[in-house]
C-alpha positions as semicolon CSV with decimal commas, in nm:
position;residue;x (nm);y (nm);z (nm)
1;X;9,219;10,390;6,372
2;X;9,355;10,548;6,710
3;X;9,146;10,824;6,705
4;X;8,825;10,574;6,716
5;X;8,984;10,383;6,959
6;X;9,003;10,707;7,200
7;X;8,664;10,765;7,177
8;X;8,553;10,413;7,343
9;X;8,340;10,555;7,663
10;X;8,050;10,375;7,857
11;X;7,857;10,568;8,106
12;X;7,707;10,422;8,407
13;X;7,505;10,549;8,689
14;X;7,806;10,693;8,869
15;X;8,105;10,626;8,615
16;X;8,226;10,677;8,307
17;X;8,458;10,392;8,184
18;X;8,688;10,468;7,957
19;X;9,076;10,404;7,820
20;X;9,344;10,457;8,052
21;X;9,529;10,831;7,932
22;X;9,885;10,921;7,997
23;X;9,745;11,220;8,215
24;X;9,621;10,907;8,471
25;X;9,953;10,788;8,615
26;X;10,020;10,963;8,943
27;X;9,661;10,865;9,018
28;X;9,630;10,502;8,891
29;X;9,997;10,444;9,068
30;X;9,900;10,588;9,378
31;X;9,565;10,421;9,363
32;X;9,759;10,122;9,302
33;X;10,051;10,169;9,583
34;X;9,771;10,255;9,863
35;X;9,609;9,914;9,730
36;X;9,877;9,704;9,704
37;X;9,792;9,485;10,038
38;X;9,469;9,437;9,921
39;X;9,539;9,323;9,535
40;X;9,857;9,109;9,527
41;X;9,660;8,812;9,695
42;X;9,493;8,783;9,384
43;X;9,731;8,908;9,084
44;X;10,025;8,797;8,889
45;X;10,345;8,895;9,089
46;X;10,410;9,251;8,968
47;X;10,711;9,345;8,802
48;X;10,998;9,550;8,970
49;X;10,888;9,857;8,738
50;X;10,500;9,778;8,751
51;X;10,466;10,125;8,922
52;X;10,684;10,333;8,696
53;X;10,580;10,554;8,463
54;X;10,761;10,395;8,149
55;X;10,531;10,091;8,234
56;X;10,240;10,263;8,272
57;X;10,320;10,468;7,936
58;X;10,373;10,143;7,768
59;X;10,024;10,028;7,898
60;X;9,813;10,349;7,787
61;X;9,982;10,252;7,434
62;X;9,889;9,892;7,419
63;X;9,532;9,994;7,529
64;X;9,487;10,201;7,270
65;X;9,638;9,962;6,980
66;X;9,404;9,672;7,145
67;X;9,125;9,864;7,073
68;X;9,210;9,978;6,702
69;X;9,269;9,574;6,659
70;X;8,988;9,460;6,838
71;X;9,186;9,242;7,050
72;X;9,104;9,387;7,414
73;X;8,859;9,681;7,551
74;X;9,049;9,776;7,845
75;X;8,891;10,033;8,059
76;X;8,907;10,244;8,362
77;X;8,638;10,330;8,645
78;X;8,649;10,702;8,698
79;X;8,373;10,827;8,921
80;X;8,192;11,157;8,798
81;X;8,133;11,358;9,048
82;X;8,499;11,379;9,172
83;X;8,693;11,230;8,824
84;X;8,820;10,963;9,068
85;X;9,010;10,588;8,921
86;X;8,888;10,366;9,122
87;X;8,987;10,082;8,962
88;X;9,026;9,905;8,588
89;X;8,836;9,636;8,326
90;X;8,941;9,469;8,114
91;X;8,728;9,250;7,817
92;X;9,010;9,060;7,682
93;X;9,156;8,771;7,432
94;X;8,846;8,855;7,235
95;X;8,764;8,623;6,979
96;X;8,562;8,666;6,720
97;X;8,423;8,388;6,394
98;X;8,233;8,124;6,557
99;X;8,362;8,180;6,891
100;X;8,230;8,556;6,919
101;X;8,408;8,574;7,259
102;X;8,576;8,783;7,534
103;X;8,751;8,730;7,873
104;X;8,683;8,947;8,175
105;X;8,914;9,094;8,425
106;X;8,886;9,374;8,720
107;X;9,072;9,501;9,040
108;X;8,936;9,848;9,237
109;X;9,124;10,033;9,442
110;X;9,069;9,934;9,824
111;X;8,896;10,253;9,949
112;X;8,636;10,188;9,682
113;X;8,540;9,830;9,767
114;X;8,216;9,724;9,834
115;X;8,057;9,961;9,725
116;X;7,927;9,790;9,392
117;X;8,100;9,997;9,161
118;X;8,294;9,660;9,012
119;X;7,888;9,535;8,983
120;X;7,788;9,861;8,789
121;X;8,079;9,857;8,579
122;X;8,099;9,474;8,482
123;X;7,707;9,483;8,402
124;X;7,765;9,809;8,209
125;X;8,030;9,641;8,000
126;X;7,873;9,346;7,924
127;X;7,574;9,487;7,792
128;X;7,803;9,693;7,561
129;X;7,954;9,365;7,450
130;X;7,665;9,183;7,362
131;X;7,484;9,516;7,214
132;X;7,755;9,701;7,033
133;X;8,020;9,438;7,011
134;X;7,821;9,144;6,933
135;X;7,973;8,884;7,131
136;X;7,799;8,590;7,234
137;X;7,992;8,492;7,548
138;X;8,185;8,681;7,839
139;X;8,397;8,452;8,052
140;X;8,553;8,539;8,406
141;X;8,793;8,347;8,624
142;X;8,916;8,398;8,988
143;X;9,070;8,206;9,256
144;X;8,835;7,982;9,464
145;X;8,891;8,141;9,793
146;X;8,833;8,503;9,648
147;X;8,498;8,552;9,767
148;X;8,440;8,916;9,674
149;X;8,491;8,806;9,312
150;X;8,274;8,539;9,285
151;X;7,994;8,724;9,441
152;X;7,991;9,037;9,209
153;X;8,028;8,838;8,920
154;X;7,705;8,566;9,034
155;X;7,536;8,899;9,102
156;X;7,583;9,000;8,789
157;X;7,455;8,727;8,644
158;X;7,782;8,512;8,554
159;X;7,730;8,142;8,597
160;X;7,928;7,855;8,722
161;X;8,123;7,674;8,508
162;X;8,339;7,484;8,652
163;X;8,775;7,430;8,785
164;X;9,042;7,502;8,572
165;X;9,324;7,384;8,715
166;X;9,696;7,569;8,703
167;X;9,519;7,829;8,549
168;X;9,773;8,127;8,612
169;X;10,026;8,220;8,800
170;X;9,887;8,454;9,131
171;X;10,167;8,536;9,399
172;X;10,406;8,399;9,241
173;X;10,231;8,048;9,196
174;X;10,021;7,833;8,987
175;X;9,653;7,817;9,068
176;X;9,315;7,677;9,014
177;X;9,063;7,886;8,943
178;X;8,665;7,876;8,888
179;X;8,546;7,950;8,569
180;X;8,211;8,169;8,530
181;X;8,103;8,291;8,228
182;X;7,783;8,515;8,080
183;X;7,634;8,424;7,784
184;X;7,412;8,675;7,566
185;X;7,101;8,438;7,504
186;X;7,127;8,262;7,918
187;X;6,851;7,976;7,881
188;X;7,063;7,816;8,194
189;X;6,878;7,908;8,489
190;X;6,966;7,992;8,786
191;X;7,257;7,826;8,914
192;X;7,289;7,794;9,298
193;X;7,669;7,713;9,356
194;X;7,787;7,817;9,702
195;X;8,109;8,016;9,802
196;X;8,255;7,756;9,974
């Protein structure tokens, strides 16, 4: 079942996304070192060991044992003309039955932002949801204020839920967030919701 699992790969116009590999460390932790400024305002506190290889080692094994259970697709963004991480997704808590659903999750790297990768890949992998996974419904949360996040994912077509309040813990606290979510048959419209 790990062996299918390995071979999980979505290509985009510049990327190829695909499970994290124990040969990605030095480059995902520097990526993620260099970054660190720019991420933590919108992350769970990270561990004392979140940068050590043992973690990261444990991670590249729980990707791969998501994947053989269907649980999680969990993904990195490496660019193709250099073989460059510039950052991670992650479809999550997938359900399946009548729910037929997934939970969405990104960070890139800070010298890759705004640049639309995060758009490319997040379109890229919902598309292979609905089209080779089948789900029905992709939700995304993020905090309020995080106004990077809430534009890539209303360009890419997510919609405005609604609050959910305490919703995780970021910095060390517990936050509200705004829900979004993309659903595979939208007859919504277009929904105007500002950033404010």
């Amino acid at each position: 079942m790990l062996g299918r699992a390995r071979r999980v790969r979505i290509e985009t116009e510049r990327m190829t996304l695909r499970l994290p590999q124990h040969a990605d460390f030095r480059q995902w932790a520097a990526l993620r070192e260099q970054s660190a400024a720019f991420l933590t305002p919108w992350e769970p506190t990270w561990s004392a060991d979140h940068l050590a290889r043992r973690a990261f080692t444990n991670r590249v094994y729980w990707a791969n044992r998501a994947v053989a259970q269907g649980t999680a697709l969990p993904l990195f963004l490496i660019r193709r003309t250099d073989q460059a991480l510039l950052g991670a997704i992650t479809l999550d808590n997938i359900r399946r039955g009548p729910a037929q659903a997934g939970t969405v999750g990104y960070w890139i790297g800070a010298p890759f932002a705004r640049q639309g990768f995060m758009r490319e890949a997040l379109l890229s992998l919902v598309h292979h949801a609905f089209t080779v996974m089948d789900l029905s419904r992709i939700e995304a949360a993020c905090l309020p204020e995080n106004a990077a996040s809430r534009g890539v994912l209303e360009k890419s077509g997510f919609k405005y839920e609604g609050v959910a309040q305490s919703y995780l813990q970021i910095a060390g606290r517990w936050r509200n967030h705004v829900l979004y979510a993309s659903l595979r048959a939208d007859r919504r419209g277009r929904t105007d919701v500002g950033l404010a």
